[in-house]
Structures are given as structure tokens and as C-alpha cells.
C-alpha positions in Angstrom: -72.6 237.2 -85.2 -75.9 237.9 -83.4 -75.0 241.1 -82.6 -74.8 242.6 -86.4 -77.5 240.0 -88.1 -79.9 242.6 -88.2 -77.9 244.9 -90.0 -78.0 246.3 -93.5 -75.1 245.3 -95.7 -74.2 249.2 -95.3 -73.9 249.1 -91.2 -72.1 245.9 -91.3 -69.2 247.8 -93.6 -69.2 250.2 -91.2 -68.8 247.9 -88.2 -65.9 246.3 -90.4 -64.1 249.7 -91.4 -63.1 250.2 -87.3 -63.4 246.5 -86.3 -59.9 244.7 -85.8 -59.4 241.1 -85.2 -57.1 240.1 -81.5 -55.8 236.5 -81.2 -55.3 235.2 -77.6 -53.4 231.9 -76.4 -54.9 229.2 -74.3 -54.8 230.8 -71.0 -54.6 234.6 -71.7 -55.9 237.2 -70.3 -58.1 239.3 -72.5 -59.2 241.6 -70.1 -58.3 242.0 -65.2 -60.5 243.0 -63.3 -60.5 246.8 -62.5 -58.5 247.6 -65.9 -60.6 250.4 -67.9 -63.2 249.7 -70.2 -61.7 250.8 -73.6 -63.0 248.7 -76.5 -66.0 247.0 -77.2 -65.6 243.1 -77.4 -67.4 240.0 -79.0 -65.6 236.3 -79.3 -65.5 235.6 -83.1 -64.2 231.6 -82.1 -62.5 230.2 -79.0 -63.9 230.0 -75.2 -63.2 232.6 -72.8 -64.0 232.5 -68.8 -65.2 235.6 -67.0 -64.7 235.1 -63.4 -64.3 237.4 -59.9 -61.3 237.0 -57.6 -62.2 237.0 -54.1 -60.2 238.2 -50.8 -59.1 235.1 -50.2 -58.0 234.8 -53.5 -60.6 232.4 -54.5 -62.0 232.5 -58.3 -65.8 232.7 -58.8 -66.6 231.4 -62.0 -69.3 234.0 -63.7 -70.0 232.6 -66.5 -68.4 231.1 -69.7 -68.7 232.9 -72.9 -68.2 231.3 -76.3 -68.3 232.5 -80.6 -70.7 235.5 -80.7 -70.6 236.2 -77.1 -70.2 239.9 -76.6 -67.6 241.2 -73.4 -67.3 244.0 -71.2 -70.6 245.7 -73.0 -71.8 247.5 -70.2 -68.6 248.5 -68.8 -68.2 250.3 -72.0 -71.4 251.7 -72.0 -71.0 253.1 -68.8 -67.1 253.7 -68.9 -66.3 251.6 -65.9 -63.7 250.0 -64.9 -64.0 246.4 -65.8 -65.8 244.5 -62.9 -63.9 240.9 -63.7 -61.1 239.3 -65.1 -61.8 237.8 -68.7 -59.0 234.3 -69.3 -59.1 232.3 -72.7 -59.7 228.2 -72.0 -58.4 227.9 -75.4 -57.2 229.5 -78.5 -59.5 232.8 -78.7 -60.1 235.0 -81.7 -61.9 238.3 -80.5 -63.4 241.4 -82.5 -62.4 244.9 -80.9 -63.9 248.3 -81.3 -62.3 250.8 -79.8 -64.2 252.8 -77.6 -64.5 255.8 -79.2 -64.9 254.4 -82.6 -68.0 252.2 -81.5 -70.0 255.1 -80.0 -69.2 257.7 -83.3 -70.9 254.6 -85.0 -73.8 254.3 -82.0 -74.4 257.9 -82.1 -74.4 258.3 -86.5 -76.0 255.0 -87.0 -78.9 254.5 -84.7 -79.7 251.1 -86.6 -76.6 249.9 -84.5 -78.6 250.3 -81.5 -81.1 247.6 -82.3 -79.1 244.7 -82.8 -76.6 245.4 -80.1 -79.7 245.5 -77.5 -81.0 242.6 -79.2 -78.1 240.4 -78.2 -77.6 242.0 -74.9 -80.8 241.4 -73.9 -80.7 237.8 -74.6 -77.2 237.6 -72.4 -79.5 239.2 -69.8 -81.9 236.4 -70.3 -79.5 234.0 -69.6 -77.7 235.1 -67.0 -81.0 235.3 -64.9 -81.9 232.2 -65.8 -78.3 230.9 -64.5 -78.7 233.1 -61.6 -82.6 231.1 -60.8 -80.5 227.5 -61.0 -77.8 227.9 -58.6 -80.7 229.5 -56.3 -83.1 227.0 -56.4 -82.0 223.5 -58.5 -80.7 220.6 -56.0 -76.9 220.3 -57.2 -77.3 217.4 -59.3 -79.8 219.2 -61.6 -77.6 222.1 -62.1 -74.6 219.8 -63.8 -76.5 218.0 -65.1 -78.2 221.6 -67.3 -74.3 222.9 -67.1 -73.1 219.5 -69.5 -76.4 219.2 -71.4 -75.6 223.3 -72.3 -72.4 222.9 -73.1 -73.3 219.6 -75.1 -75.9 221.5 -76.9 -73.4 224.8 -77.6 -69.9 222.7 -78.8 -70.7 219.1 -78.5 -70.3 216.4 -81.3 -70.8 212.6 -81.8 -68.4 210.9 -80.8 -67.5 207.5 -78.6 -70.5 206.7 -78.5 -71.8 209.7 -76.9 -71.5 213.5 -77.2 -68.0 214.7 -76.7 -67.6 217.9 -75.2 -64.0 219.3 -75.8 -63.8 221.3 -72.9 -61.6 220.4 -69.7 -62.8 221.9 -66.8 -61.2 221.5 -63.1 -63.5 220.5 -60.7 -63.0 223.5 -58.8 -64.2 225.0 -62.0 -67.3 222.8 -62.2 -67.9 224.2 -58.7 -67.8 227.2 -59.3 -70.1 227.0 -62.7 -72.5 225.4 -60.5 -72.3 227.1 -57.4 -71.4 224.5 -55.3 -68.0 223.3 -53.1 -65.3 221.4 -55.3 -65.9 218.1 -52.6 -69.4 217.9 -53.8 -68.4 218.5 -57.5 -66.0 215.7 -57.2 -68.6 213.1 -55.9 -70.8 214.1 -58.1 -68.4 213.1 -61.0 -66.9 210.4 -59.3 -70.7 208.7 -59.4 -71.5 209.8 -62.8 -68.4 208.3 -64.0 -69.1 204.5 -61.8 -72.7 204.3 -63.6 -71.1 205.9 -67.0 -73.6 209.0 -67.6 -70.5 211.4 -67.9 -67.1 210.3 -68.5 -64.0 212.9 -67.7 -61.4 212.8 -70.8 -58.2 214.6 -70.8 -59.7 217.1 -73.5 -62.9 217.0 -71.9 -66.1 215.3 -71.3 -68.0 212.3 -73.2 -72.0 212.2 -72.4 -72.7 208.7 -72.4 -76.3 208.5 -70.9 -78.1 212.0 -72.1 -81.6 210.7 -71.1 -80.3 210.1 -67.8 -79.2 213.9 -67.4 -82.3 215.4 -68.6 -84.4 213.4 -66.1 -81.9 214.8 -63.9 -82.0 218.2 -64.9 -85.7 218.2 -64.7 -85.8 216.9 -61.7 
């Protein structure tokens, strides 16, 4: 995993000695919003969404976190309540430290530090990135950089395309992309008529990548 690549054979052992591994169904909830921050969290395989429930009830999709990915890292740090709701989209494996086992190992084993801040800080990165699309990218570009990431992250030849085994609502699409589910569905609805993007029942088949990266760039 990222987070433990720059780690000594020794520190690794270590992490392993109070590490235990949690499976979680399809649909699961790893983690609710406002629940306390007790263990430290990283996805070993399996897709989990992180998301924010709104008055209404509404869910804001914040992101979608996938093998290596840690969760709820600065909540622990800071031994907050959790600020969102963590839900597998599929079968999940996840790493756990417990809380107080991962800061005796911070606090004896300052090489620890460095890789943890190493992989936080490229979350960071991407999260502000996200954040600078669904402020300033027209609508189309941002699905069209949402399926060309996730073709890039789990996608695999097949169809004669890139399948991407991920089904996603279109509310869910809408949220990723910061947009309302009537403008996600015309967007797919079009993509599907001129067969860029093709919705399958485990997913999504890219069909015309060059198309989508002129998009994206556009």
C-alpha cells in the first residue's frame, strides 16, 4: 500500500503485529457520519463511497475511495467525530488499527510519520484538484475526467472498449460531478446515441476514449 512503501522491513512488522483485516458486504457501512473516530483505516481491495447526508436527506457524493486509499485519517488524528458516512459499492476488504495502537506506533516509530504524510498529502492533492473541476470545468468535461479516472484506476479491455465494472446511479454520477441527476441523465443518454460511453448492468464500457479526452480537455 502507499502508505507503508517507504517503510523498513522492521516498521512494516510492526504495522502488521496490531493491524487486523475487516471484510464488508456490497453495501455496508464501514463507518456514519458523526460515529467516533476509533481506528485508523486503509482499503486493502474493494470500492468504498464517502458521502454527506443533507437536511433534506439528500446524499453528496465526496469522493470515491478504492485499494490503498486510506479513511477517516484525520478524524483520527484529531479525535473527531467522523464528518461522513463511509458505504462499500462492493465487496470491501479493509486494514484497521485501532486508535490507540496506531499512535503508540506514531509516537515510538517516527519513520511512520513519513509515509503516512506521504500518502495523505497526495489524497490532499487530489481532492483539490476534484474540488478545481466541479468549480470551474463545463459539465461535460467533468464526466468525461470522472470515466477516463475510473478507466485509468480499475478499467480493462474489453468489448471493444475499456470496461469499467462499476455501476453508478445517475444520481450518483451527479453527485461525483457536481451537477443535477436531469443533466447527468442527458448527458448519458447522448453519450450512449453516438456510443462514447455505454451503461452496462455491471457498469460502464468506453467505446470512444479519444472522444472523452477532447472532451475533458475542453
Amino acid at each position: 500500500m502507499p502508505l507503508f512503501r517507504r517503510l523498513s522491513a522492521e516498521d512494516r512488522a510492526r504495522v502488521a503485529a496490531v493491524a487486523r483485516l475487516r471484510q464488508h458486504h456490497r453495501g455496508q457501512h464501514i463507518f456514519e457520519e458523526g460515529d467516533d473516530a476509533t481506528a485508523f483505516l486503509a482499503i486493502v481491495d474493494g470500492r468504498v463511497k464517502v458521502y454527506k447526508a443533507t437536511p433534506s436527506g439528500k446524499e453528496i457524493i465526496l469522493e470515491i475511495f478504492g485499494p490503498g486509499d486510506p479513511l477517516a485519517a484525520v478524524a483520527v488524528y484529531e479525535a473527531t467525530a467522523l464528518p461522513a458516512s463511509a458505504i462499500t459499492l462492493e465487496d470491501t476488504t479493509c486494514l484497521r488499527i485501532e486508535r490507540r495502537d496506531f499512535f503508540d506506533l506514531l509516537e515510538h516509530h517516527p519513520a511512520l510519520v513519513r509515509g503516512l504524510l506521504s500518502g495523505l498529502t497526495l489524497r490532499l492533492a487530489e481532492l483539490t484538484r476534484r474540488l478545481a473541476e466541479l468549480t470551474g470545468a463545463r459539465v461535460e468535461a467533468r464526466f468525461a475526467r470522472l470515466f477516463l479516472k475510473l478507466a485509468h484506476q480499475i478499467g480493462r479491455p474489453e468489448r471493444g472498449g475499456v470496461f469499467v465494472p462499476m455501476p453508478l446511479a445517475r444520481q450518483e454520477l451527479a453527485d461525483l460531478t457536481g451537477t443535477t441527476v436531469e443533466t447527468a441523465i442527458r448527458v448519458m443518454s447522448r453519450w450512449q446515441k453516438d456510443q462514447v460511453l455505454l451503461t452496462d448492468r455491471d457498469g460502464f464500457i468506453l467505446l470512444d476514449r479519444a472522444t472523452l479526452e477532447d472532451v475533458a480537455a475542453s
